[in-house]
PyMOL commands that place a pseudoatom at each C-alpha (Angstrom):
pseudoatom trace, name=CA, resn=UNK, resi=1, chain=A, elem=C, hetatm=0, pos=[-13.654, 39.205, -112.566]
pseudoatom trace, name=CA, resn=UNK, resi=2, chain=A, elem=C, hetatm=0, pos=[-16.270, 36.455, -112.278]
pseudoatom trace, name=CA, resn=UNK, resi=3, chain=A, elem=C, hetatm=0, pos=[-15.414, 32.821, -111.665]
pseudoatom trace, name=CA, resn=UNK, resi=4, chain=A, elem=C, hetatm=0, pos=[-14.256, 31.147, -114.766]
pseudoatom trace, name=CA, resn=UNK, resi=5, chain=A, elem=C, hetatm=0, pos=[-16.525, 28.402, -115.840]
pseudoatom trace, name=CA, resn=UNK, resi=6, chain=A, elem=C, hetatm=0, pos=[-13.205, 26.061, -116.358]
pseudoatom trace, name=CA, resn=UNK, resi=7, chain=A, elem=C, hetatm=0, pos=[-12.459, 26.273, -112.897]
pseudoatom trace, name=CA, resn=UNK, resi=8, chain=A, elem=C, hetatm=0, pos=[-11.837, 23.214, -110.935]
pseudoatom trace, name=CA, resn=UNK, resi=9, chain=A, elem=C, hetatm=0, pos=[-8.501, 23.555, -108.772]
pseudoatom trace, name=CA, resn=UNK, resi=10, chain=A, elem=C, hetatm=0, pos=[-8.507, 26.187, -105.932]
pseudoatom trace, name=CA, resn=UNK, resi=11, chain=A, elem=C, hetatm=0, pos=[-5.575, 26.464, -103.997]
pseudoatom trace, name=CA, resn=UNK, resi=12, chain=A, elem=C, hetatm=0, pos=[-5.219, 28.588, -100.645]
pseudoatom trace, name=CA, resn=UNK, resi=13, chain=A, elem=C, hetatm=0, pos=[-2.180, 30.306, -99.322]
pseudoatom trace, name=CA, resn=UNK, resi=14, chain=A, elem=C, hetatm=0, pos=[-2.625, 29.386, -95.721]
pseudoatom trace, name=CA, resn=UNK, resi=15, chain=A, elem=C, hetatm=0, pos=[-0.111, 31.793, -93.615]
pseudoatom trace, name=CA, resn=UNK, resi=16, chain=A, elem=C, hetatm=0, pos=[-0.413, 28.698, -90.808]
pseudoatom trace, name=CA, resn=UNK, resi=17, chain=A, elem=C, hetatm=0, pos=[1.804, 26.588, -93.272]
pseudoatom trace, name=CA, resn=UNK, resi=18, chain=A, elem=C, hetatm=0, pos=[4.183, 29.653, -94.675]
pseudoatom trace, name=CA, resn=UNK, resi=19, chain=A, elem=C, hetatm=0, pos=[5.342, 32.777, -93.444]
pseudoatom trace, name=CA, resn=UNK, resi=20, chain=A, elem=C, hetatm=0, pos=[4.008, 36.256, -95.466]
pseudoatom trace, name=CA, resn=UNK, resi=21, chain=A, elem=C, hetatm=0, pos=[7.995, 36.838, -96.757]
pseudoatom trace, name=CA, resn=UNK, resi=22, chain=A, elem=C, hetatm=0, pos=[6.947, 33.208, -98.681]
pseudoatom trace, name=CA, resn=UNK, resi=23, chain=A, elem=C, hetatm=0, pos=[4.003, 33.870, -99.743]
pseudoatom trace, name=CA, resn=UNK, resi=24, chain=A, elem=C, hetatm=0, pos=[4.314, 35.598, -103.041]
pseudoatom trace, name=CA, resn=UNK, resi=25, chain=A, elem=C, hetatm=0, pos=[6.936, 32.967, -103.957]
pseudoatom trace, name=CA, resn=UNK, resi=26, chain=A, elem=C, hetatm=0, pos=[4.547, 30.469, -103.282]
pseudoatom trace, name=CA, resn=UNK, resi=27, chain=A, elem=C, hetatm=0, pos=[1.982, 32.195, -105.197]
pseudoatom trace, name=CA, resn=UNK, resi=28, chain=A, elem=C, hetatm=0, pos=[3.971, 32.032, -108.269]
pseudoatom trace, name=CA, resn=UNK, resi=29, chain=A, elem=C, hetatm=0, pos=[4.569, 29.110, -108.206]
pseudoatom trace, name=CA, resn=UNK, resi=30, chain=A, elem=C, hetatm=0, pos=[1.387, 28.281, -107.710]
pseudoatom trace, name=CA, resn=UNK, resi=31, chain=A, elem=C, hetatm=0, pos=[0.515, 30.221, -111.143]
pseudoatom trace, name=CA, resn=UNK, resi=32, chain=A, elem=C, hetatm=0, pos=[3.130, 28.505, -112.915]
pseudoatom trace, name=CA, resn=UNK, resi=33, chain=A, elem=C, hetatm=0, pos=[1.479, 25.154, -111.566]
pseudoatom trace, name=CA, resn=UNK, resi=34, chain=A, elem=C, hetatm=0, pos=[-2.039, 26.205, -113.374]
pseudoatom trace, name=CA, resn=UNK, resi=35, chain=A, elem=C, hetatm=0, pos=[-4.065, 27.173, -110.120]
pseudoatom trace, name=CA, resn=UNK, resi=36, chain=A, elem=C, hetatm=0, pos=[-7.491, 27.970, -111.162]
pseudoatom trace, name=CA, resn=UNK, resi=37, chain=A, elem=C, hetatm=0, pos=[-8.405, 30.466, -107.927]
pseudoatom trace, name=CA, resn=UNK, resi=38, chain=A, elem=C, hetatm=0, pos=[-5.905, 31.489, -105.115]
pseudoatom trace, name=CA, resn=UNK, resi=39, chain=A, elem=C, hetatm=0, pos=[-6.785, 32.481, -101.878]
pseudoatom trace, name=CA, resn=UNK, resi=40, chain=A, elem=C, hetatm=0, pos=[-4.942, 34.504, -98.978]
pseudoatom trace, name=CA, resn=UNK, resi=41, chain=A, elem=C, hetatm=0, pos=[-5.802, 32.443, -95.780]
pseudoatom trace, name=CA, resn=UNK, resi=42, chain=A, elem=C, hetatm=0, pos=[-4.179, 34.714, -92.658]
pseudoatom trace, name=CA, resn=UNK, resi=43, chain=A, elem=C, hetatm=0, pos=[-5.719, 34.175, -89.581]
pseudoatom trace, name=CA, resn=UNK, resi=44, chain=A, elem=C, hetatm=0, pos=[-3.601, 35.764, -87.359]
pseudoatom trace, name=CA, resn=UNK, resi=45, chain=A, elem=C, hetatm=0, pos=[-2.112, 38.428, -89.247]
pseudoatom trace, name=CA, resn=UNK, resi=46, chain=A, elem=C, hetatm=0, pos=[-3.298, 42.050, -88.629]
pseudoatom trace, name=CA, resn=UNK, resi=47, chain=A, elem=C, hetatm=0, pos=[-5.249, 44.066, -91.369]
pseudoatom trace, name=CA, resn=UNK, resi=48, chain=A, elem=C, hetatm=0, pos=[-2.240, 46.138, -92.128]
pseudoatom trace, name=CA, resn=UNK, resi=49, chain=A, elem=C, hetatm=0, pos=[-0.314, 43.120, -92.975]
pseudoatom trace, name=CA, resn=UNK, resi=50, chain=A, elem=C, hetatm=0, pos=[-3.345, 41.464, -95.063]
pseudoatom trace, name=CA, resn=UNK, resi=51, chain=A, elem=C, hetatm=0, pos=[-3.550, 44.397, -96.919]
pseudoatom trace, name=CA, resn=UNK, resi=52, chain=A, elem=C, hetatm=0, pos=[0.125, 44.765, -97.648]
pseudoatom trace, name=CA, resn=UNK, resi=53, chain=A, elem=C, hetatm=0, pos=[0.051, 40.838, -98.982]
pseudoatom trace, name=CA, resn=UNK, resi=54, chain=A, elem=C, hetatm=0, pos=[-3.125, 41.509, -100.694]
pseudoatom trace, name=CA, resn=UNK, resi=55, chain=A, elem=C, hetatm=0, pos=[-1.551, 44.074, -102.935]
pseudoatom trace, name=CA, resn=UNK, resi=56, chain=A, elem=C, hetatm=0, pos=[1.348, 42.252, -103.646]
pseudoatom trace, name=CA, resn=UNK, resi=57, chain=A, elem=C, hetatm=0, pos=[-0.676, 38.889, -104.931]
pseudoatom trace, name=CA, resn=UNK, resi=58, chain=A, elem=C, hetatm=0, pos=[-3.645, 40.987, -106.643]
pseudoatom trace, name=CA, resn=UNK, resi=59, chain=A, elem=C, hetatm=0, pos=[-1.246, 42.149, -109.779]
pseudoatom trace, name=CA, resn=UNK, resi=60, chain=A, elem=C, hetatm=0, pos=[0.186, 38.296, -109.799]
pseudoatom trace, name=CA, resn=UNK, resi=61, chain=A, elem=C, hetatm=0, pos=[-3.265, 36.704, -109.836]
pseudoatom trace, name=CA, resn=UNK, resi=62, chain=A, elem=C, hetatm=0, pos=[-4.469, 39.502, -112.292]
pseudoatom trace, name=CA, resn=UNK, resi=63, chain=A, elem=C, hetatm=0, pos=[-1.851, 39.035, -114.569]
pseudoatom trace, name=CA, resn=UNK, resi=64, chain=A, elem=C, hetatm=0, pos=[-2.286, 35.051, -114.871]
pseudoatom trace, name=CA, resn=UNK, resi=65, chain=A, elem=C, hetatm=0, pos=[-6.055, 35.743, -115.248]
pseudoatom trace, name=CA, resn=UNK, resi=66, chain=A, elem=C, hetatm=0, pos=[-6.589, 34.084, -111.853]
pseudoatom trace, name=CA, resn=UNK, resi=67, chain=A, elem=C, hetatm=0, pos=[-9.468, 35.277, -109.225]
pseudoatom trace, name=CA, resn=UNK, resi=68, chain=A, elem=C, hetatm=0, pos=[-7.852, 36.265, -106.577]
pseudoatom trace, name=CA, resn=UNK, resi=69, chain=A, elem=C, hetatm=0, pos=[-9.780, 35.734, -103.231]
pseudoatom trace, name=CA, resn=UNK, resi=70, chain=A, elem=C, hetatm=0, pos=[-9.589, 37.028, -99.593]
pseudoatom trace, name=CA, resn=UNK, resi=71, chain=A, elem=C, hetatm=0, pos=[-10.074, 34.644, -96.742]
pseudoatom trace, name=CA, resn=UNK, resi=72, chain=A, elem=C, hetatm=0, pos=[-12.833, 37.049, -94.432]
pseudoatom trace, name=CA, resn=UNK, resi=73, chain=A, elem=C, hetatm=0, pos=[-12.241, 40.944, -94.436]
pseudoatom trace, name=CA, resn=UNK, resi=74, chain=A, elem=C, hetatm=0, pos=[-14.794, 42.167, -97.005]
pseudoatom trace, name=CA, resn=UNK, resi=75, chain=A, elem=C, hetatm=0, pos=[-13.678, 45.193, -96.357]
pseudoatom trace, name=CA, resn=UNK, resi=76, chain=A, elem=C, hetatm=0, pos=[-10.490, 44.718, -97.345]
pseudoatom trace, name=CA, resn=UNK, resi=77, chain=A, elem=C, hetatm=0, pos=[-11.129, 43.651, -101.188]
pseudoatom trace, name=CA, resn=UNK, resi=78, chain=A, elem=C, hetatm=0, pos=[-11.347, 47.102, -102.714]
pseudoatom trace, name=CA, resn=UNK, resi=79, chain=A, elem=C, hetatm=0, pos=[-8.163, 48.134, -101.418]
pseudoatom trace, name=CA, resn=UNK, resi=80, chain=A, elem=C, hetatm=0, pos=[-6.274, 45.199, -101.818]
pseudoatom trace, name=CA, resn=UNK, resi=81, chain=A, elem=C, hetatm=0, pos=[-7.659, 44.997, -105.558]
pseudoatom trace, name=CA, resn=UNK, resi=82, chain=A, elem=C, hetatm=0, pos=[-8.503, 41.491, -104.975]
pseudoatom trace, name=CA, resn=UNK, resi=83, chain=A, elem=C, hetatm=0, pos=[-11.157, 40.120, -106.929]
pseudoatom trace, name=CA, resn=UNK, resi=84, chain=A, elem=C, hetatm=0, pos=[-13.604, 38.416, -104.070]
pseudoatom trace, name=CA, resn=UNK, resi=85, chain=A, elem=C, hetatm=0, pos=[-14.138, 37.028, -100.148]
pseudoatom trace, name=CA, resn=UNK, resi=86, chain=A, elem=C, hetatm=0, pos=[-14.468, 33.737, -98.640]
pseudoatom trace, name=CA, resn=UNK, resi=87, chain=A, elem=C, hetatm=0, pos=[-16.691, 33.414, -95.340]
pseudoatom trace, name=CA, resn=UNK, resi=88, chain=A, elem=C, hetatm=0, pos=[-17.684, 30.973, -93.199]
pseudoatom trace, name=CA, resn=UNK, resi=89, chain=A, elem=C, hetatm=0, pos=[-20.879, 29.820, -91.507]
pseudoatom trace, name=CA, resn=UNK, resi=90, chain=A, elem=C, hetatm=0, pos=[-20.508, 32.570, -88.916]
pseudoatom trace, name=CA, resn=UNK, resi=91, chain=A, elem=C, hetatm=0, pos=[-19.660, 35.646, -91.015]
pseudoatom trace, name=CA, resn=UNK, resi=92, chain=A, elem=C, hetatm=0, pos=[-23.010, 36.957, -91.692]
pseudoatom trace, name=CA, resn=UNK, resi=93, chain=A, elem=C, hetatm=0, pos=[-24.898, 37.479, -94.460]
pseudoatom trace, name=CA, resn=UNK, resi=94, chain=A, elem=C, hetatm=0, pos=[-23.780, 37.052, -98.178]
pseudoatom trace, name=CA, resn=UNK, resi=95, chain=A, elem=C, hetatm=0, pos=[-25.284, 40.167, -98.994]
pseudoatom trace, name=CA, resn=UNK, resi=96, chain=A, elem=C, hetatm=0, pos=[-23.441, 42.037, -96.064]
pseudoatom trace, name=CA, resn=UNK, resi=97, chain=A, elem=C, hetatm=0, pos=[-20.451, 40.465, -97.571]
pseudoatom trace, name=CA, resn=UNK, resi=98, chain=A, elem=C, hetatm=0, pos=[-21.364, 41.572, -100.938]
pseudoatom trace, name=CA, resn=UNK, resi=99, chain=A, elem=C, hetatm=0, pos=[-22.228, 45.420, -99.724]
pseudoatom trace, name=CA, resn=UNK, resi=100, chain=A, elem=C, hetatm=0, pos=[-18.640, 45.912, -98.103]
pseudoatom trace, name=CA, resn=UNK, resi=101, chain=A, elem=C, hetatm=0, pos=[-16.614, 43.845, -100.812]
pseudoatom trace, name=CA, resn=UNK, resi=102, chain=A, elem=C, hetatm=0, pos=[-18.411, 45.386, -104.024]
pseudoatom trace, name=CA, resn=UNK, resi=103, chain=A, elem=C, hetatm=0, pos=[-21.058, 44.276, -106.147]
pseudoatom trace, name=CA, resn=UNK, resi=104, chain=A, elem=C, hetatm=0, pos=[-18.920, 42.699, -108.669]
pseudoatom trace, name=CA, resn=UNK, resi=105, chain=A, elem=C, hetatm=0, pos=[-17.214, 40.881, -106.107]
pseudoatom trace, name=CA, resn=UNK, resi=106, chain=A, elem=C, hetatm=0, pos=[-16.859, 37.294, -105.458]
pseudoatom trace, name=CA, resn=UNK, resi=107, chain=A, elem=C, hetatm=0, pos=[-18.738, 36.297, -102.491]
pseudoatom trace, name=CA, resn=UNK, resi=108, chain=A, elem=C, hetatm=0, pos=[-18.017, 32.749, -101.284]
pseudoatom trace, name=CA, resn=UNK, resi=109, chain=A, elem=C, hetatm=0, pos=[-19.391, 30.819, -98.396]
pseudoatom trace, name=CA, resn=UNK, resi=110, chain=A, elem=C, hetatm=0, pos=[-18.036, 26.995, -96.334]
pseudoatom trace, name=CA, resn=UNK, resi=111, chain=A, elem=C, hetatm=0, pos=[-20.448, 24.471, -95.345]
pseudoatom trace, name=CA, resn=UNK, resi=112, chain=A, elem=C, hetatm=0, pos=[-20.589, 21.544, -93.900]
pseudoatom trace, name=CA, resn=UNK, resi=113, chain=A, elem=C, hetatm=0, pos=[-23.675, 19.691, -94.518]
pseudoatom trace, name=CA, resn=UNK, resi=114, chain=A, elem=C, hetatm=0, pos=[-25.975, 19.266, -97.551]
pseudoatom trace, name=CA, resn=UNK, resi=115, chain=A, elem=C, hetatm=0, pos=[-28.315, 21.906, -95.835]
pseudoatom trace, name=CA, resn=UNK, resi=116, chain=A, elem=C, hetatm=0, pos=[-25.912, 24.445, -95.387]
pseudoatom trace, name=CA, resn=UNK, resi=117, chain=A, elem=C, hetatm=0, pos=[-25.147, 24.098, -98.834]
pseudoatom trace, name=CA, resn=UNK, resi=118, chain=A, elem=C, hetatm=0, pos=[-28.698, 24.499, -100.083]
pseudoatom trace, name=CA, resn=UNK, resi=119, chain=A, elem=C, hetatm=0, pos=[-29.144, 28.039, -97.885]
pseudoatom trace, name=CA, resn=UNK, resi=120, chain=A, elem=C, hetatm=0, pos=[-25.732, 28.923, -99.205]
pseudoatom trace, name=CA, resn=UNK, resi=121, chain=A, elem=C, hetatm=0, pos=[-26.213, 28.563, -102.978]
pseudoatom trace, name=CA, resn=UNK, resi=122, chain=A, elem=C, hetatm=0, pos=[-30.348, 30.282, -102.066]
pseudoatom trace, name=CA, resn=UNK, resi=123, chain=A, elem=C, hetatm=0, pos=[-28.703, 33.066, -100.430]
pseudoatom trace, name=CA, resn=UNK, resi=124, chain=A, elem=C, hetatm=0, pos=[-27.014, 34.160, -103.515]
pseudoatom trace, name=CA, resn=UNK, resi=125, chain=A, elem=C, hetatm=0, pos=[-23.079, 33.096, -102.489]
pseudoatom trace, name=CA, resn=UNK, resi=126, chain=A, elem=C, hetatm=0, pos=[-21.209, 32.707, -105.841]
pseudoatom trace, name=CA, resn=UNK, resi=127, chain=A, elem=C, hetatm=0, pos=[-19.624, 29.532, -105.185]
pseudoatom trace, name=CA, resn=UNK, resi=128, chain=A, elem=C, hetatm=0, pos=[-19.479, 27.090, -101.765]
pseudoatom trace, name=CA, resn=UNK, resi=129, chain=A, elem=C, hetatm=0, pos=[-16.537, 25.078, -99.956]
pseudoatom trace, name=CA, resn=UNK, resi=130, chain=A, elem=C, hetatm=0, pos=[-18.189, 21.865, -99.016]
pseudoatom trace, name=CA, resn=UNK, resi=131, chain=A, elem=C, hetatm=0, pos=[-15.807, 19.553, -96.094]
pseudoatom trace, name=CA, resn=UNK, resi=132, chain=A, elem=C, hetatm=0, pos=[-13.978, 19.037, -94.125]
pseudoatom trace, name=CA, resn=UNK, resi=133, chain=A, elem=C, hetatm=0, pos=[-14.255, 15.547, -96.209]
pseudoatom trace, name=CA, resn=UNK, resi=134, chain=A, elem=C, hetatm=0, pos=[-11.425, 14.358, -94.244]
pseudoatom trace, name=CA, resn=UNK, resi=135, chain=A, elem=C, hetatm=0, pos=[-9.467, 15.159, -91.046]
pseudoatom trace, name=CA, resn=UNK, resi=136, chain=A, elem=C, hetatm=0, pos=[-7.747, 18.089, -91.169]
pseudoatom trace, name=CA, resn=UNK, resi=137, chain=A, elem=C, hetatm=0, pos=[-5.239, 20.256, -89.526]
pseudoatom trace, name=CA, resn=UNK, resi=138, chain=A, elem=C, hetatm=0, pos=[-6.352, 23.796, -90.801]
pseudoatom trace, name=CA, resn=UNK, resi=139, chain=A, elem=C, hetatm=0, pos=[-9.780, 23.093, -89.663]
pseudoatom trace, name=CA, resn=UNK, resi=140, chain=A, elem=C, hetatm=0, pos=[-9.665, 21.128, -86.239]
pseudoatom trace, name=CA, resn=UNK, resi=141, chain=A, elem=C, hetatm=0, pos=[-12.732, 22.110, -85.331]
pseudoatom trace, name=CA, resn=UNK, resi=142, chain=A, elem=C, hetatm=0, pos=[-15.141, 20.456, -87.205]
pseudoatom trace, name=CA, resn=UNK, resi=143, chain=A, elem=C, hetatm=0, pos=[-15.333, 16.887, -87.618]
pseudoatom trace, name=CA, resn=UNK, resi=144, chain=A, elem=C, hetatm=0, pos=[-14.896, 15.614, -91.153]
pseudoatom trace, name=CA, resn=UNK, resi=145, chain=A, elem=C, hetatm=0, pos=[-18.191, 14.775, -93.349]
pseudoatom trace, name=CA, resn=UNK, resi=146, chain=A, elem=C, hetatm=0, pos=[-16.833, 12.018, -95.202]
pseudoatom trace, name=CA, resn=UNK, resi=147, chain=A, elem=C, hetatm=0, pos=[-17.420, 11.470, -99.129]
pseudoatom trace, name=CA, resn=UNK, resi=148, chain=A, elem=C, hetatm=0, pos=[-21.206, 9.933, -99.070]
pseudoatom trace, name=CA, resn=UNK, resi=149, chain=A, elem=C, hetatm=0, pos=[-22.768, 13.184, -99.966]
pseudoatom trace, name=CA, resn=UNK, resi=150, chain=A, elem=C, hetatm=0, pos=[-20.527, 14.915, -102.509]
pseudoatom trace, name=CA, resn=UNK, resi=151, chain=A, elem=C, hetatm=0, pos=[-23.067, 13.061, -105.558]
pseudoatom trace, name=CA, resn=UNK, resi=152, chain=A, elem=C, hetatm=0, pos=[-25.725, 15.042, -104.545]
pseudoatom trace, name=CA, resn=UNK, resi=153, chain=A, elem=C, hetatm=0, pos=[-24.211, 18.084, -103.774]
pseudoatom trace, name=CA, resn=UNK, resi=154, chain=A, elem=C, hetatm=0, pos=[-23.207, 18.671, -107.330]
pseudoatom trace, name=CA, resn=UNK, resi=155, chain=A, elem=C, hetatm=0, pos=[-26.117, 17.399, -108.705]
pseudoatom trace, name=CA, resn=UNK, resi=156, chain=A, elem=C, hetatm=0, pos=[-28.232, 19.946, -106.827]
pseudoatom trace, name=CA, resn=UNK, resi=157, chain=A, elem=C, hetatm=0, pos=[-26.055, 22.882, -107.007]
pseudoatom trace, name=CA, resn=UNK, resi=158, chain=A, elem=C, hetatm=0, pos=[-27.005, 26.055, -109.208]
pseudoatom trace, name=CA, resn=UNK, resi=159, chain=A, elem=C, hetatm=0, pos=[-23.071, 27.638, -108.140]
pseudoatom trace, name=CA, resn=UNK, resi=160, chain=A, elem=C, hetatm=0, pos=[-19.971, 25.556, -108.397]
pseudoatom trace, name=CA, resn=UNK, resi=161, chain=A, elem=C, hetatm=0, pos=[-18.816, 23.779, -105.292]
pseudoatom trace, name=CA, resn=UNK, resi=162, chain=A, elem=C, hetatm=0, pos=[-15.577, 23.213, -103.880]
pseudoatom trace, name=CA, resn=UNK, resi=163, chain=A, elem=C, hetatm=0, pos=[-14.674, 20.246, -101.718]
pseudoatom trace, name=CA, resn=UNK, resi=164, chain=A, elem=C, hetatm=0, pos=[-12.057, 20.850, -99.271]
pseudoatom trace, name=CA, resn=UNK, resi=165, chain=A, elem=C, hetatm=0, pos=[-10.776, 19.478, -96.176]
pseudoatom trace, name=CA, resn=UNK, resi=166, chain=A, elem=C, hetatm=0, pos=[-7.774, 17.261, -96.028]
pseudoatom trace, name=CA, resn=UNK, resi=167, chain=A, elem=C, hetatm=0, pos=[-7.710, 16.596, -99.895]
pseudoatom trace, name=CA, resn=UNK, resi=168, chain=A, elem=C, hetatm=0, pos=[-4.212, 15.496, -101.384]
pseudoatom trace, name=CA, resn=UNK, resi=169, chain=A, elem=C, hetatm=0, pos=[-2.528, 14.502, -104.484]
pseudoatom trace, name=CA, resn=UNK, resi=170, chain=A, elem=C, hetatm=0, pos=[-2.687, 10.740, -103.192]
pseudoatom trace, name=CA, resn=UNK, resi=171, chain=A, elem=C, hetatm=0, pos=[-6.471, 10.577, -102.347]
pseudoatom trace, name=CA, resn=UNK, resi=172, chain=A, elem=C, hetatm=0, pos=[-7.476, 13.064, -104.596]
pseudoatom trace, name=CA, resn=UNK, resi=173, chain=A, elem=C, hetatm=0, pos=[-8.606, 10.228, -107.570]
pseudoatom trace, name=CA, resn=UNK, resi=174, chain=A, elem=C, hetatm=0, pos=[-10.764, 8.128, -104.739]
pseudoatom trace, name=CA, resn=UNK, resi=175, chain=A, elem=C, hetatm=0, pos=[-12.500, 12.560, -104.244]
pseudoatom trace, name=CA, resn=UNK, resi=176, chain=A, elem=C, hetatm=0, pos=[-13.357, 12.598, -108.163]
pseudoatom trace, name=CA, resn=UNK, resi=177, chain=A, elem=C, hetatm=0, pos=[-14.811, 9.455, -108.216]
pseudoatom trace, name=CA, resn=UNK, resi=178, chain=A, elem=C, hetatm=0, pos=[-17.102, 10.105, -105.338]
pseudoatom trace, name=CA, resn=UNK, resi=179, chain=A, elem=C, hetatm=0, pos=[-18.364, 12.453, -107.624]
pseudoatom trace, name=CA, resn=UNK, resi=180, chain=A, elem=C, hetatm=0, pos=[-16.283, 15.578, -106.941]
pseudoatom trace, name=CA, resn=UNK, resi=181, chain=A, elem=C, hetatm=0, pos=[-15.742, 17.802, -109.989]
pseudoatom trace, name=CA, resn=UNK, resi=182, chain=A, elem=C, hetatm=0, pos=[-13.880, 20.821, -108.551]
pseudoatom trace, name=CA, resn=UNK, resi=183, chain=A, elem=C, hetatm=0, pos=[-11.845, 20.773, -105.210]
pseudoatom trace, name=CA, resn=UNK, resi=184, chain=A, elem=C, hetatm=0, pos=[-9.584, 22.917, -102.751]
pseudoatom trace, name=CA, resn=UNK, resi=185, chain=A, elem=C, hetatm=0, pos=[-6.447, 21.544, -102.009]
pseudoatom trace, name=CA, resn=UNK, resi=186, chain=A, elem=C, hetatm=0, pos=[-4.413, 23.314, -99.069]
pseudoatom trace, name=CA, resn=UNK, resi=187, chain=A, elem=C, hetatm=0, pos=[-1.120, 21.877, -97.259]
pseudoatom trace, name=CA, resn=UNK, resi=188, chain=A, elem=C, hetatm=0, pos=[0.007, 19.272, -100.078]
pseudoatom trace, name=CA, resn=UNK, resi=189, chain=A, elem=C, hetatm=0, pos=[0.620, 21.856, -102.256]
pseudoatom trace, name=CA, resn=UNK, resi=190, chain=A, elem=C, hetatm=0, pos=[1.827, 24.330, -99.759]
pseudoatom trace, name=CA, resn=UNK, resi=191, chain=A, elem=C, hetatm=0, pos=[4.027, 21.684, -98.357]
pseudoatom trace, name=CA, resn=UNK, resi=192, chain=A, elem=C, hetatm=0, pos=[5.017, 20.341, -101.457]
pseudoatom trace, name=CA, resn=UNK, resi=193, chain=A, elem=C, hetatm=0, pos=[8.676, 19.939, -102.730]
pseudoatom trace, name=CA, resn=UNK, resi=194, chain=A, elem=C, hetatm=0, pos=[7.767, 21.352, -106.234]
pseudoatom trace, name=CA, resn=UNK, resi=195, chain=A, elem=C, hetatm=0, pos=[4.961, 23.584, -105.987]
pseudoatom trace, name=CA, resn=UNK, resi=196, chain=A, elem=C, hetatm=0, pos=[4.111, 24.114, -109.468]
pseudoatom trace, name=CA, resn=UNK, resi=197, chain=A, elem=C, hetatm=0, pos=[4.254, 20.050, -110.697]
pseudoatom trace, name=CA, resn=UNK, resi=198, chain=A, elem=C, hetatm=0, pos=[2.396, 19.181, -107.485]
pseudoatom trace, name=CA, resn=UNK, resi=199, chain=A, elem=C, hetatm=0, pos=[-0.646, 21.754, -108.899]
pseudoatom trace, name=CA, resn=UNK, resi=200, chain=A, elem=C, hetatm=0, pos=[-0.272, 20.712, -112.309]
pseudoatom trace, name=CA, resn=UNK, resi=201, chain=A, elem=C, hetatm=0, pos=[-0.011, 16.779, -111.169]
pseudoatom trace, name=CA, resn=UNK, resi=202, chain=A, elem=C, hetatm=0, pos=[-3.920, 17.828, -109.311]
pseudoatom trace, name=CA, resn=UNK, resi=203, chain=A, elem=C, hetatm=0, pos=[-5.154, 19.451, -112.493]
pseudoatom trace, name=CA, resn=UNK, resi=204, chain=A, elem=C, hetatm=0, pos=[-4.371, 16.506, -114.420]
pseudoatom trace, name=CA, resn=UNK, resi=205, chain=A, elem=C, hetatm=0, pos=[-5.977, 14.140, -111.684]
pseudoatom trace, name=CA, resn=UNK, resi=206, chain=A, elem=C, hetatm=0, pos=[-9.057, 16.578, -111.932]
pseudoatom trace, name=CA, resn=UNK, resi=207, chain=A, elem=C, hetatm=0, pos=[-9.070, 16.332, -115.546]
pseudoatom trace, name=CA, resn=UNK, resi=208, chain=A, elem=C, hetatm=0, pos=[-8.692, 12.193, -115.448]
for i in range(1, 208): cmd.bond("trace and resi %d" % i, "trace and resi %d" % (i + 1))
show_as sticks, trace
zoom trace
């Protein structure tokens, strides 16, 4: 499965805000919301348990037509049947990524800076995260990059790009009008009372 052009909402199933017996729950409800990608974000689970997950979300994303992505572990996408990876700045090559995952595969790479972007989208990556734009929990570690450069970073891109990092429902329309066009959106929906309206309440922000 390639990205679909139409896709502009990517949501990530972050095992640091549920527990695995959740997760497929969540997922479904994250379907039934209209999430465009889904990703399995697990940390600090063992490979055995990401690849137990992995198979159970694979035939859930598959059926809804939905790429289904793993958060690192190339290695694991073949057996999981999951349709791509997700690294970050310190994984390694794209093309590494690419060789262990499969050559259909969805290779995706974070940055967080307009040149990390540009070596991203030159190395071949399929699609980039670009953030933290604002403080976030998941990602202590890096300080946020604020909205100035999101303009330019879809202007220039040849591969979609996904802005993440502390994005919500309730500052999501101040993210589109900096010039944002597709974004990942992490805890508010994981967190969220109603899982599925809170996705379809983002998709309809995203669509203005």
């Amino acid at each position: 499965m390639s990205l679909p052009a139409h896709a502009r909402l990517y949501g990530i199933l972050d095992l640091g805000y549920v527990s695995a017996d959740r997760a497929s729950g969540l997922a479904d409800r994250m379907l039934a919301g209209g999430i465009d990608i889904l990703q399995l974000r697990a940390k600090e689970s063992s490979e055995t348990e990401i690849l137990a997950l992995g198979r159970q979300l694979s035939p859930r994303c598959r059926a809804a037509r939905v790429p289904f992505i793993l958060n690192d572990h190339p290695h694991l996408v073949p057996a999981t049947g999951a349709d791509g990876v997700h690294i970050g700045q310190d994984d390694g090559p794209i093309a590494a990524a690419r060789a262990l995952a499969g050559p259909q595969a969805i290779v995706g790479r974070s940055t967080h800076s307009l040149a990390q972007a540009r070596a991203a989208w030159a190395e071949g990556a399929d699609y980039i995260g670009f953030g933290p734009l604002f403080a976030t929990p998941t990602k202590p570690e890096y300080a946020p990059i604020g909205t100035a450069d999101i303009a330019a970073v879809f202007r220039e891109s040849t591969v979609p790009v996904f802005c993440i990092g502390g994005i919500k429902r309730e500052n999501l329309p101040g993210v589109v009008a900096a010039g944002a066009e597709r974004v990942v959106v992490v805890s508010g929906i994981l967190l969220a009372g109603d899982v599925a309206a809170y996705v379809a309440d983002c998709k309809a922000a995203l669509n203005g």
